[in-house]
C-alpha positions as CSV (number, residue, x, y, z in Angstrom):
1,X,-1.1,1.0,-12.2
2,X,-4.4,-1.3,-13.2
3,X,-7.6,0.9,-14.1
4,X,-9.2,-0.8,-11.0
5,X,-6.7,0.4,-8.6
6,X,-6.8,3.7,-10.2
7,X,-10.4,3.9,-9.5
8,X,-10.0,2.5,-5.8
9,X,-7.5,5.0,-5.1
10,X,-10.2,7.9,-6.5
11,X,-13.0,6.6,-4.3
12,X,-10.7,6.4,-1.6
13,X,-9.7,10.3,-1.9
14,X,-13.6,10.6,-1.5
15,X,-14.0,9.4,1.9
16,X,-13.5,11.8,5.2
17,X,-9.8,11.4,6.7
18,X,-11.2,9.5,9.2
19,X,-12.3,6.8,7.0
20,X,-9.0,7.2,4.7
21,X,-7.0,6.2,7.9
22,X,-9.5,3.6,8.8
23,X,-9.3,1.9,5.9
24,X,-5.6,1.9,5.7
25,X,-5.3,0.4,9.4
26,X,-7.3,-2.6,7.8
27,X,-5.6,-2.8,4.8
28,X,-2.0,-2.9,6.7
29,X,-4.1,-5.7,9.2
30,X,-5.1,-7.7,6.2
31,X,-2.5,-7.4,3.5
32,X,0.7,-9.4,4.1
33,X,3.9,-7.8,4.3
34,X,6.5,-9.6,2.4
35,X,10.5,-9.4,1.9
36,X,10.1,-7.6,-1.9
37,X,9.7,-4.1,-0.1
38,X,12.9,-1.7,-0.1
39,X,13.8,0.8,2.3
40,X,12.1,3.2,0.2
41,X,8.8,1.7,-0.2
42,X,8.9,1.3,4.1
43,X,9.8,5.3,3.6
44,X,6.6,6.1,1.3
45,X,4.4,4.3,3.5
46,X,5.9,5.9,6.6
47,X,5.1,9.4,4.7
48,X,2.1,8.6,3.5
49,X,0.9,7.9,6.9
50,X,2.6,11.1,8.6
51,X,0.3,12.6,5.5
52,X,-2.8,11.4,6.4
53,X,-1.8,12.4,10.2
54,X,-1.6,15.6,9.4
55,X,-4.4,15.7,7.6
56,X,-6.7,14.7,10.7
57,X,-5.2,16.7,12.9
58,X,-5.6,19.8,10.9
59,X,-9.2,18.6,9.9
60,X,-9.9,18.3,13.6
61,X,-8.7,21.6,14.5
């Protein structure tokens, strides 16, 4: 991983969950999906979003 994503991705844990999930509702709106991903990278995502789900929800609680 690049030194500039790195830093992205630690500004990113910064932000309130609210703006985490903002932010990757625009990215998947704006970045094109292509044929190169596998199963497993459609399973990551999937988890990483069921994360970030959980996360509000247990924020908003």
């Amino acid at each position: 991983m690049s030194a500039a994503v790195l830093q992205l991705l630690n500004v990113i844990k910064q932000l309130p969950i609210a703006e985490q999930l903002e932010l990757h509702h625009a990215m998947a709106e704006t970045v094109p999906m292509s044929d190169d991903l596998t199963d497993d990278d459609f399973a990551a995502l999937a988890a990483a979003s069921f994360r970030a789900l959980d996360e509000e929800e247990a924020h908003a609680a």
